[in-house]
TORFI-942670 format. One record per residue (C-alpha): residue number from 1; residue in one letter; y, x, z. Coordinates in steps of 0.05 Angstrom, whole numbers, plus 5000, padded with zeros to 4 digits. Last residue first. Example, Ala and Ser with C-alpha at 12.3 -4.5 7.8 and 13.67 -1.06 7.14 Angstrom:
TORFI-942670
<2 "S" <4979 5273 5143>>;
<1 "A" <4910 5246 5156>>;
END
This chain:
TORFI-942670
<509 "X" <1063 3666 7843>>;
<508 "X" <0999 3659 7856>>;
<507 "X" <0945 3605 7854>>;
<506 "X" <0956 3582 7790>>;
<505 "X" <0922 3648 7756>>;
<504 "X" <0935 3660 7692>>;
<503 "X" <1006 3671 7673>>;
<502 "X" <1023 3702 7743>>;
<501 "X" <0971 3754 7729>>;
<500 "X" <0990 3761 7655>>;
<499 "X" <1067 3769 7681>>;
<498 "X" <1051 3825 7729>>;
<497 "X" <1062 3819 7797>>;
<496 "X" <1130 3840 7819>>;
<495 "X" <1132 3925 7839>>;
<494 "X" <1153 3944 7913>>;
<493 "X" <1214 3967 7944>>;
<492 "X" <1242 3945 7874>>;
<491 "X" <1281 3884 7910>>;
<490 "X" <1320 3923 7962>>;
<489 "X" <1358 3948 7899>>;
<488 "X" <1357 4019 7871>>;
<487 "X" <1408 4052 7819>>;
<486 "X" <1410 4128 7823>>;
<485 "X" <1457 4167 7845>>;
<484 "X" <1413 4215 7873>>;
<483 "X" <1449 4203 7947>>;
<482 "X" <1444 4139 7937>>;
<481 "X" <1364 4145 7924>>;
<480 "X" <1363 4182 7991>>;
<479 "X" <1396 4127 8027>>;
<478 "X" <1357 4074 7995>>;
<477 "X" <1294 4106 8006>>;
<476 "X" <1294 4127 8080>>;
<475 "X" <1265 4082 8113>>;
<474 "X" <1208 4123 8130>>;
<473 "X" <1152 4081 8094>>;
<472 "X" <1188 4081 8030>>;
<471 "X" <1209 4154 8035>>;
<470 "X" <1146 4181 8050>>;
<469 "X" <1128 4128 7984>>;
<468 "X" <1172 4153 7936>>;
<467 "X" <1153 4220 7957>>;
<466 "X" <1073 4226 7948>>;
<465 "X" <1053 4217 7870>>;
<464 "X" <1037 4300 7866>>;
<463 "X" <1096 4313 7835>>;
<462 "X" <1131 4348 7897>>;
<461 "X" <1077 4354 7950>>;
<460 "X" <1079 4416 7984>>;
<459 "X" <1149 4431 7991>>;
<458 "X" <1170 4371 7991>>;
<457 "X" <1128 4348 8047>>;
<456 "X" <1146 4411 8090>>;
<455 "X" <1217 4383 8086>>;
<454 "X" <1204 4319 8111>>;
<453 "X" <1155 4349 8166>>;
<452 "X" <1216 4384 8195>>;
<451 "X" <1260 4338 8193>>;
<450 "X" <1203 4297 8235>>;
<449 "X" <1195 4358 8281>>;
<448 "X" <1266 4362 8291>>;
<447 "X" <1275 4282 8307>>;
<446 "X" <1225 4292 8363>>;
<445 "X" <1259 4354 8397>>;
<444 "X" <1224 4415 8397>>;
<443 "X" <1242 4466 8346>>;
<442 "X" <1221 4538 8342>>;
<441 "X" <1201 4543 8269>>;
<440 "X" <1154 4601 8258>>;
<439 "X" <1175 4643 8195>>;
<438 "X" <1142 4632 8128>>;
<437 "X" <1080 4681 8123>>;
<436 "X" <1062 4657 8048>>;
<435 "X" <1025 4590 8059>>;
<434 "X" <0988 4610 8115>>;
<433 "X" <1043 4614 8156>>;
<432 "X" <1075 4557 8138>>;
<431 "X" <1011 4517 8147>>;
<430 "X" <1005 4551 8218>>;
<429 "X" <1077 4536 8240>>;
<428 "X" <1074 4461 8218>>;
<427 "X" <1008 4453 8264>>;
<426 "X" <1040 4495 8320>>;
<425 "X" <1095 4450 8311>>;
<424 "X" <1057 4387 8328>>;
<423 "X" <1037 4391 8391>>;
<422 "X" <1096 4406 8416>>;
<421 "X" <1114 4335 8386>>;
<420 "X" <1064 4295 8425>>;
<419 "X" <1092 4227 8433>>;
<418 "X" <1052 4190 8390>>;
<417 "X" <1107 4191 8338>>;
<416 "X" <1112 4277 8332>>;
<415 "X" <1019 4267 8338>>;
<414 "X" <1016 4224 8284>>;
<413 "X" <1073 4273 8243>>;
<412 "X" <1031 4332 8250>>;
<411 "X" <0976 4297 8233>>;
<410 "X" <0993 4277 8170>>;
<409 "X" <1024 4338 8157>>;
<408 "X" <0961 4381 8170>>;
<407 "X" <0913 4324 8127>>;
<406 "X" <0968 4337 8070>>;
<405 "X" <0954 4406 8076>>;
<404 "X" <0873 4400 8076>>;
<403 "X" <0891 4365 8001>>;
<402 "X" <0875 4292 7980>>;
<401 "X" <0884 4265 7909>>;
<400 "X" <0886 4333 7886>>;
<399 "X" <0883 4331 7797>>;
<398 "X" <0835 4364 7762>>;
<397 "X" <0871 4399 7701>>;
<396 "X" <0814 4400 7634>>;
<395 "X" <0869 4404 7590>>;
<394 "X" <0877 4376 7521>>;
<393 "X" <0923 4417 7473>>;
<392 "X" <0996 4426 7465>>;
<391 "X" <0999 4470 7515>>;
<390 "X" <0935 4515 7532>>;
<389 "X" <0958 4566 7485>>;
<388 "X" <1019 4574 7535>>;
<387 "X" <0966 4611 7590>>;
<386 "X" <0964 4581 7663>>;
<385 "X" <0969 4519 7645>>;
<384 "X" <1022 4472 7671>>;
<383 "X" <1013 4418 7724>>;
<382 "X" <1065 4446 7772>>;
<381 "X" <1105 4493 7734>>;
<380 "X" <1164 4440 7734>>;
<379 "X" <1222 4452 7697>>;
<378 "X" <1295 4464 7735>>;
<377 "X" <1353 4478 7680>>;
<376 "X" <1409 4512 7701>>;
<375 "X" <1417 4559 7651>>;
<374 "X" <1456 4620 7650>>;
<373 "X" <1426 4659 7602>>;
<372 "X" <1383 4606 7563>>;
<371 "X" <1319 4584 7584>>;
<370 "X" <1258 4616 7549>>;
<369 "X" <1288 4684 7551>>;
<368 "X" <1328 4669 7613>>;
<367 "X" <1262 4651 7650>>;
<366 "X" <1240 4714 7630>>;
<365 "X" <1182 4730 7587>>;
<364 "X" <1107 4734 7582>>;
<363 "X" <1093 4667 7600>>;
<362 "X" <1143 4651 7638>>;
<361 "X" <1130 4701 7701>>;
<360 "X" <1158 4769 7680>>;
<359 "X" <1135 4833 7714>>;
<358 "X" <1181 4887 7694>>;
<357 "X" <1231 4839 7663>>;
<356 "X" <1236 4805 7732>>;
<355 "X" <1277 4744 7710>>;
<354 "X" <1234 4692 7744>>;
<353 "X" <1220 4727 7808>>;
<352 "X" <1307 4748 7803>>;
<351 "X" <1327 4671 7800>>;
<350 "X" <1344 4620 7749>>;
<349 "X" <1284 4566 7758>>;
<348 "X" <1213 4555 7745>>;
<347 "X" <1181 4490 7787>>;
<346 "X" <1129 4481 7836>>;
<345 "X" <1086 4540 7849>>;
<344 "X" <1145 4590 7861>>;
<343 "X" <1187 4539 7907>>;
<342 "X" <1114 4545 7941>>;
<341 "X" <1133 4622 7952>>;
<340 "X" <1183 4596 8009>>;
<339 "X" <1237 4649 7980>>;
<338 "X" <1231 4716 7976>>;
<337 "X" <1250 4777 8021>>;
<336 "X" <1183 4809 8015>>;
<335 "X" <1146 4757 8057>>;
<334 "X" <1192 4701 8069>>;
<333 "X" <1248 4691 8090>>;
<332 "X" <1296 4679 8025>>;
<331 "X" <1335 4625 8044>>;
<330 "X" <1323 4565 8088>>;
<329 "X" <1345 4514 8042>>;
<328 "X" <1322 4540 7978>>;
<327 "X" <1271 4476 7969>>;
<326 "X" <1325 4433 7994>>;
<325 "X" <1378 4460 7938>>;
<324 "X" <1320 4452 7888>>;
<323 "X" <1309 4383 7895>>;
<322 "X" <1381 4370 7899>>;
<321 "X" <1392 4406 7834>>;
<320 "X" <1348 4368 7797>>;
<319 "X" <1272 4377 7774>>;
<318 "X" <1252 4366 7700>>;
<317 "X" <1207 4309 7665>>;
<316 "X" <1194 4297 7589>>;
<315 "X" <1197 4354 7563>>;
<314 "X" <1139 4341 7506>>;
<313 "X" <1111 4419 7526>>;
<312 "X" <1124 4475 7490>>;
<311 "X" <1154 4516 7537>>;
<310 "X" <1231 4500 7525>>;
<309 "X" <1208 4426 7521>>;
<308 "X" <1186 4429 7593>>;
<307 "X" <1112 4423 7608>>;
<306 "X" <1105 4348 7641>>;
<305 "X" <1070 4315 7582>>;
<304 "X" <1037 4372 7561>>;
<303 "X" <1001 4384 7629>>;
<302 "X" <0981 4311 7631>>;
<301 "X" <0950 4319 7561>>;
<300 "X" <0881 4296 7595>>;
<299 "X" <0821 4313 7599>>;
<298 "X" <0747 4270 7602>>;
<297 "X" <0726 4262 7541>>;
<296 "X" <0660 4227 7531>>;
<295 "X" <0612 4236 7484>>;
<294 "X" <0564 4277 7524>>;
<293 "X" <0583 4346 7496>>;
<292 "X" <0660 4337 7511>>;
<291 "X" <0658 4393 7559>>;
<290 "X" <0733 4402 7571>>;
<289 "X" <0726 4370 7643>>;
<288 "X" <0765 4328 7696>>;
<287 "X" <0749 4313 7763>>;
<286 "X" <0801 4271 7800>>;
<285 "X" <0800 4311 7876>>;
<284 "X" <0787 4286 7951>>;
<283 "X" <0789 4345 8003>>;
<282 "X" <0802 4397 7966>>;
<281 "X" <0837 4460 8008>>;
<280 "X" <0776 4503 7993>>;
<279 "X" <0775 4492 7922>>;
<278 "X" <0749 4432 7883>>;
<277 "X" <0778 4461 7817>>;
<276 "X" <0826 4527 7815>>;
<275 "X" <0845 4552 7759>>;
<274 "X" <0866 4487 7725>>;
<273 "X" <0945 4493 7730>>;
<272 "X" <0958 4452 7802>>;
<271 "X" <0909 4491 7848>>;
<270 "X" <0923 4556 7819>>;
<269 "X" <0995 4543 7851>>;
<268 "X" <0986 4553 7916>>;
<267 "X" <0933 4609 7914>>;
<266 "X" <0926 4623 7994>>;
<265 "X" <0881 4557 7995>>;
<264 "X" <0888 4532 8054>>;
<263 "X" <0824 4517 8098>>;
<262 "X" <0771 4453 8096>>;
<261 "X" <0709 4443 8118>>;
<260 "X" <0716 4466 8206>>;
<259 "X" <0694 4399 8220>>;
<258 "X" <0755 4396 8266>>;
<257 "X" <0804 4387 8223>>;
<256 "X" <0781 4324 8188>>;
<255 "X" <0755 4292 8256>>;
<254 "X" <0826 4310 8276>>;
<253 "X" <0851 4264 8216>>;
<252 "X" <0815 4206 8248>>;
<251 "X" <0838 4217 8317>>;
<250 "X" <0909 4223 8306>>;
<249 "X" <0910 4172 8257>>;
<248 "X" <0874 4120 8301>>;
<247 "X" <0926 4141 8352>>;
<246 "X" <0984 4133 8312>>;
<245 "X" <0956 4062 8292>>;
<244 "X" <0955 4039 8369>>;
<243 "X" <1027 4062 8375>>;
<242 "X" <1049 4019 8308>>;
<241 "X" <1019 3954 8345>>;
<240 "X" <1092 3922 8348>>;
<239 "X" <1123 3975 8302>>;
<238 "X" <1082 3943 8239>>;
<237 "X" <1102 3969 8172>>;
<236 "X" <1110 4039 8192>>;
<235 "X" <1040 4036 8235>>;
<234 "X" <1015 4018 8174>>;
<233 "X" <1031 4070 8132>>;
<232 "X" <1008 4124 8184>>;
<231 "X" <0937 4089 8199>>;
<230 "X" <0932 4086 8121>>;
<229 "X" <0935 4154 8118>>;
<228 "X" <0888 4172 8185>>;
<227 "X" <0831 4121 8148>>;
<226 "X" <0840 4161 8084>>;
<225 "X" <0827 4234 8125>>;
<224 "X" <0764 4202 8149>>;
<223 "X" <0739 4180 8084>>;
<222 "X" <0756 4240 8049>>;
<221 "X" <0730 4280 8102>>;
<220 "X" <0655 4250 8101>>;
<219 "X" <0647 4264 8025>>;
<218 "X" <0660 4232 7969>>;
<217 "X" <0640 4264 7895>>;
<216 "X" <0679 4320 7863>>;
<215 "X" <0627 4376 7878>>;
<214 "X" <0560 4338 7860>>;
<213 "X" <0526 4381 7824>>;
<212 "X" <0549 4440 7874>>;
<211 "X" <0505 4407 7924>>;
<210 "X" <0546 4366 7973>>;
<209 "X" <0524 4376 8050>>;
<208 "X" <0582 4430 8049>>;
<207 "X" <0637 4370 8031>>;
<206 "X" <0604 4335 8096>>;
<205 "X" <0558 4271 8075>>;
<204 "X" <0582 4205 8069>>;
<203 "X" <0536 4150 8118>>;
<202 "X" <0583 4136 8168>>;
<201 "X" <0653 4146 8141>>;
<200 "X" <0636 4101 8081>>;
<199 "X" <0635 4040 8146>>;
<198 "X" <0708 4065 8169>>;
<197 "X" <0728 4066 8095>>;
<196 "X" <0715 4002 8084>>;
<195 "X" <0734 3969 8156>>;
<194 "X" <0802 4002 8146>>;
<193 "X" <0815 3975 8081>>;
<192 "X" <0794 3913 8095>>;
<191 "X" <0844 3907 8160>>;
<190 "X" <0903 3930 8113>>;
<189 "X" <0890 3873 8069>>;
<188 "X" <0891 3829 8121>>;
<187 "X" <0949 3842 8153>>;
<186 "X" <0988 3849 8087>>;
<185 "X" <0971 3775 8075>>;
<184 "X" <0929 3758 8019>>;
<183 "X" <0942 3734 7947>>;
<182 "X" <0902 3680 7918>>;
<181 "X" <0841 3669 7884>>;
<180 "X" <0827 3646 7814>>;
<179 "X" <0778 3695 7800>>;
<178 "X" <0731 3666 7839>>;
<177 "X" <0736 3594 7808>>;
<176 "X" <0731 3622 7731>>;
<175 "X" <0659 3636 7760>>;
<174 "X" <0615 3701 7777>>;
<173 "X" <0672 3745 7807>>;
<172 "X" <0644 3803 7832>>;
<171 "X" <0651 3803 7918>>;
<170 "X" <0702 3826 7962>>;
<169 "X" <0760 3826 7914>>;
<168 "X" <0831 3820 7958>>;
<167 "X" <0880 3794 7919>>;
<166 "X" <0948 3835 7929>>;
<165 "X" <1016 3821 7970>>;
<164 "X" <1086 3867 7971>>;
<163 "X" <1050 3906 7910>>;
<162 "X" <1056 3990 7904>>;
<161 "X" <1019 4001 7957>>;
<160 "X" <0981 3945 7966>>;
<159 "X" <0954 3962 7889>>;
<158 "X" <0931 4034 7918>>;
<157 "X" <0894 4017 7977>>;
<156 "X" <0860 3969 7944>>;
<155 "X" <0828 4014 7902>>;
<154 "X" <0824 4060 7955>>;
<153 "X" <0782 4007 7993>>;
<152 "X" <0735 3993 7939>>;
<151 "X" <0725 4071 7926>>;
<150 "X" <0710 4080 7996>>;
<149 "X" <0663 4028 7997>>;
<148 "X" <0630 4048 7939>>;
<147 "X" <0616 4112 7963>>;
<146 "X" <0586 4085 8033>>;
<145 "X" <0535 4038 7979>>;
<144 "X" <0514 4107 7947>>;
<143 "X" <0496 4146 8014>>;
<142 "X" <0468 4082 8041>>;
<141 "X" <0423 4084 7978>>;
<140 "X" <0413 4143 7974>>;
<139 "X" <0385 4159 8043>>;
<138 "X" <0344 4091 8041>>;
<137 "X" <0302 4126 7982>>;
<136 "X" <0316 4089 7903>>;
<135 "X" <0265 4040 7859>>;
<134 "X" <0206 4034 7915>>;
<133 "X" <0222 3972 7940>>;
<132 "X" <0263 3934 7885>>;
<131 "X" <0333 3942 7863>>;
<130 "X" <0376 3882 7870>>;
<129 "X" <0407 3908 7930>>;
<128 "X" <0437 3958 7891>>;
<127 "X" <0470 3905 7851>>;
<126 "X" <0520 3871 7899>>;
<125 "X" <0549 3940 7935>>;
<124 "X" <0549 3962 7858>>;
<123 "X" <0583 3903 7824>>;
<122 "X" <0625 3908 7883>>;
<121 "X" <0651 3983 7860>>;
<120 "X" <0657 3951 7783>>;
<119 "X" <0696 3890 7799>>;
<118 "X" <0751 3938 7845>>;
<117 "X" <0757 3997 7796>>;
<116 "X" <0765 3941 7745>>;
<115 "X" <0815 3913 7794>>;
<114 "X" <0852 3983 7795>>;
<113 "X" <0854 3987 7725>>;
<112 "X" <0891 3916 7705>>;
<111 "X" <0940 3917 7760>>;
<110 "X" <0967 3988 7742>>;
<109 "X" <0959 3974 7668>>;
<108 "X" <1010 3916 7681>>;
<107 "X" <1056 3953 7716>>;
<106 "X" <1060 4008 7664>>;
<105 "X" <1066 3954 7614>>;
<104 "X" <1130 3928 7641>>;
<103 "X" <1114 3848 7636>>;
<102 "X" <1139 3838 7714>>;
<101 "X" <1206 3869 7705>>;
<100 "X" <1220 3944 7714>>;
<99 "X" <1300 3951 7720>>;
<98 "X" <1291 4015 7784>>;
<97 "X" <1326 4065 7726>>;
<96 "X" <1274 4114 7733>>;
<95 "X" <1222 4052 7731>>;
<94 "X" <1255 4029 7667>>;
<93 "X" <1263 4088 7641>>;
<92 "X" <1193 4083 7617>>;
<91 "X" <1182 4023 7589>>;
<90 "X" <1247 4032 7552>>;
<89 "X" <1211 4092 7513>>;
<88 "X" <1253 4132 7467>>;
<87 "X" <1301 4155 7528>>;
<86 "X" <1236 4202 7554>>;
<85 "X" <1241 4245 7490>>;
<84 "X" <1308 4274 7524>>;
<83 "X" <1278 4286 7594>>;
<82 "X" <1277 4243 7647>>;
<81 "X" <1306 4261 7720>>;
<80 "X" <1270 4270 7784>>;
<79 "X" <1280 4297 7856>>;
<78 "X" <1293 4218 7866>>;
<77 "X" <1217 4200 7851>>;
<76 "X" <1203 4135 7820>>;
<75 "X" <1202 4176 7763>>;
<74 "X" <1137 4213 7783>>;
<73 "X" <1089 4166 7804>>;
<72 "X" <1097 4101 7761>>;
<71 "X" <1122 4142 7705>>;
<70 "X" <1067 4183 7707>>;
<69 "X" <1020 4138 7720>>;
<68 "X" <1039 4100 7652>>;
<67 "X" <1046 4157 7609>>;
<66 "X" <0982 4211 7625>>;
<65 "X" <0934 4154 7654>>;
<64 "X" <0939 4095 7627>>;
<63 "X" <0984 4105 7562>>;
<62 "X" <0943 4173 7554>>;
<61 "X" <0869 4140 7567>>;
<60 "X" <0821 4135 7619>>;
<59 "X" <0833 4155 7683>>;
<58 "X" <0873 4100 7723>>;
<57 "X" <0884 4133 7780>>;
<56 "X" <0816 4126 7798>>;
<55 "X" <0781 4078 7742>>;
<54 "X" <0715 4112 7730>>;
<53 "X" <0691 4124 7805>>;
<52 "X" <0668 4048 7799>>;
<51 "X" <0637 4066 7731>>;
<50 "X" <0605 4131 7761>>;
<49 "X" <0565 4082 7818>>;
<48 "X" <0541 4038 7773>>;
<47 "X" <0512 4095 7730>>;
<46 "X" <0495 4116 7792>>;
<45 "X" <0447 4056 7814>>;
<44 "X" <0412 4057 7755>>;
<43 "X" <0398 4118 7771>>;
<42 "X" <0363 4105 7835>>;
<41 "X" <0329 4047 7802>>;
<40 "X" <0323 3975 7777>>;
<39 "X" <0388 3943 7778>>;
<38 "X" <0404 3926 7698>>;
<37 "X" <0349 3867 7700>>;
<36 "X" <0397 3809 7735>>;
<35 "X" <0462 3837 7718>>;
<34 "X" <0433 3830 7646>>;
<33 "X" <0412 3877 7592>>;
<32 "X" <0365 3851 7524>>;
<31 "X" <0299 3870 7532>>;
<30 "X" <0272 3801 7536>>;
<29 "X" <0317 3771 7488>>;
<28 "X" <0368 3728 7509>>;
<27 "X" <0360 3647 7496>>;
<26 "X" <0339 3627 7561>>;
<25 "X" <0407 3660 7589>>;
<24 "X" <0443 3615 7535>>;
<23 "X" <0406 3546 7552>>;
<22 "X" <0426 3571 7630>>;
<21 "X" <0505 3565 7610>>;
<20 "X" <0561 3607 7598>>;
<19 "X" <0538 3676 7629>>;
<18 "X" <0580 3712 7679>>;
<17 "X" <0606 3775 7690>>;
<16 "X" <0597 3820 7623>>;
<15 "X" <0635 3877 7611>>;
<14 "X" <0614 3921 7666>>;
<13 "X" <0544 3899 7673>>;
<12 "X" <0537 3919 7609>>;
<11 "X" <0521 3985 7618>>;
<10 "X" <0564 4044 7593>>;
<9 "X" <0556 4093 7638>>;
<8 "X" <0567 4170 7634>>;
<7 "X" <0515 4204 7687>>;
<6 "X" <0544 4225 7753>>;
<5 "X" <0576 4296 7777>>;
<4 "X" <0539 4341 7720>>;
<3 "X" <0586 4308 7671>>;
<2 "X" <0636 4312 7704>>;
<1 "X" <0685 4251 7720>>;
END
């Protein structure tokens, strides 16, 4: 997080849960820091509150964040292949090649993270109540408490997404008894999730209620937009009451539109190479920084990670062909006889934009200057500087967890399986618009719209941690991994638990 967002925290709170017996609580000094004296103010409270933010997407580290997620999130992907360097790590390939087992390290730092997320969000619901009268206002406090809530439910959020079953955390462990707990049914999970974010909606401010200190922090349209997302995945896992999800969607992620706080940003891409930070499209947004002044250091090498070899990068993730062939699709129809300028945003590849010597668009040169006449390699752009000297150095990228065009979709395809398909091309037509003047689609039928929606998906959200899972909840991930040729079993829909978890805790399995 910023700096100016929430103060740095290292408390111990965070790394201590329980003591081992009262003799040792009678021995600690009377200054020394305890759950017990730590709660005490307003700012107290968000130093809490910025340990809980802490852990999103596991944001602290380069095996956490920068290798781990991005092997979690991106190779999973079948518009995906590994890059040369990529073959040196059998932790790695072994998500592209769907062979993880329950000790793969990326599986085990997803576990690990999101539950600290989890401890340290309750360890403020728990501890602000702890402060005395007079210590923080009731607006604050409600405003901090809805926070945590939302970060407690995305937390879970993301382990049920990528686990079959997960424990549900409630409440900070304070024995070896609470932290032997077992798994919970889907059902329930999902219903926690909801109630979370429904009682953040209350008391988050709008994103123009935020001062600009706090630009980064949850606002009233994150949590909204959240509840119409996980309305959408559960309806797919639960066709009985799937209509009655729709409609929470629907309603939820109009809420969103109609606050009138979010627009699309005309700048595709300056949202994914650190020009743009908590733009107008932002509705939810990991906050990163190059102002290392307070100690901490909070950027990433993401951008060097992904940057193709030929640019600088570690090459360790390119597009293929199929991926490009269904971002082509329609042909050049857009303004100026070009393609769907988002192809632009997303990845270079051989084609007249990219070889304009007049005006050429790889940093400085051609993309057969840095590729090879001839070449058919695809490398992203998505995540990459806007200047080369930027590569090979820490970048201060934020990453969108939640953009206005992902609210669109979403409720485009609420209202197509409510019922309401003309209702939902307008919604399709106006983000294509808006996005470089694509034509207006004039389809009708149910399954158009949602062939529709698919392809608007790619073209918005490729690398940003959202196919696997369209596919997942669509049905379609066998089929589409086939078609890759890569190797996927029924069995890696979702991840095992990891080994350590199994290891120590009897109670699941």
């Amino acid at each position: 997080m910023k700096k100016s967002i929430i103060p740095v925290l290292a408390f111990a709170v965070a790394t201590s849960l329980w003591s081992c017996s009262k003799d040792n609580l009678n021995q600690l000094a009377p200054d020394q820091l305890t759950t017990d004296n730590f709660w005490t103010s307003k700012d107290k409270a968000l130093s809490g509150l910025s340990a809980a933010y802490s852990q999103l997407e596991s944001f602290v580290g380069w095996d956490n964040y920068v290798e781990a997620r991005s092997v979690r999130e991106f190779y999973r992907e079948d518009y995906v292949v590994p890059g040369a360097d990529a073959y040196n790590y059998s932790w790695w390939l072994d998500h592209y090649n769907f062979a993880f087992t329950s000790g793969n390290y990326a599986i085990d730092l997803l576990w690990r993270d999101n539950y600290k997320g989890l401890n340290f969000s309750n360890q403020v619901l728990e501890g602000i109540e702890k402060i005395p009268a007079g210590g923080i206002d009731d607006a604050s406090k409600k405003q901090i408490i809805a926070e945590a809530k939302f970060l407690r439910a995305y937390y879970h959020f993301k382990l049920l997404t990528n686990f079959e079953k997960i424990i549900l955390r409630d409440k900070v462990p304070v024995s070896e008894a609470d932290l032997t707990k077992g798994l919970s049914e889907r059902k329930d999970a999902y219903d926690m999730i909801l109630a979370d974010l429904a009682a953040a909606e209350t008391d988050l401010p709008l994103k123009s209620e935020r001062p600009a200190a706090e630009a980064g922090r949850i606002t009233k349209g994150a949590a909204q937009a959240y509840i119409g997302k996980v309305n959408l995945y559960r309806a797919a896992e639960d066709q009985t009451n799937a209509a009655a999800y729709y409609t929470n969607a629907v309603n939820s992620l109009k809420n969103v539109i109609n606050s009138n706080q979010y627009q699309i940003d005309p700048d595709f891409l300056a949202m994914f190479n650190g020009t743009t930070k908590n733009g107008v499209e932002s509705v939810f947004e990991l906050q990163q920084t190059a102002d290392a002044s307070n100690g901490a250091n909070y950027r990433s090498y993401l951008a060097d990670w992904v940057a193709a070899a030929e640019l600088g990068g570690y090459g360790e993730i390119y597009g293929t062909q199929r991926l490009l062939t269904e971002m082509k699709k329609e042909g050049k129809v857009a303004t100026g006889g070009m393609y769907d300028p988002r192809i632009y945003g997303t990845v270079y590849f051989e084609d007249s934009y990219f070889n304009n010597a007049n005006n050429p668009q790889v940093y400085g040169d051609t993309y057969d200057d840095v590729f090879g006449n001839g070449s058919n390699t695809i490398a992203f752009r998505k995540w990459i500087p806007p200047t080369p000297d930027r590569i090979g150095r820490s970048n201060a990228l934020n990453v969108p967890l939640m953009r206005y065009a992902d609210v669109l979709l979403l409720y485009a395809e609420a209202l197509n399986e409510s019922g309401k398909s003309g209702d939902a091309v307008p919604i399709i037509n106006d983000l294509r618009n808006k996005r470089g003047n694509m034509p207006a689609l004039n389809i009708s039928s149910k399954q158009d719209v949602f062939n529709a929606i698919m392809h608007e998906r790619v073209m918005e959200f490729t690398l940003e941690s959202s196919r696997f899972y369209d596919l997942r909840r669509w049905g379609l991930l066998t089929q589409n991994m086939q078609a890759a040729g890569r190797s996927f079993s029924a069995d890696k829909v979702y991840y095992p638990l990891p080994l350590k978890e199994t290891l120590n805790n009897p109670l699941v399995h």
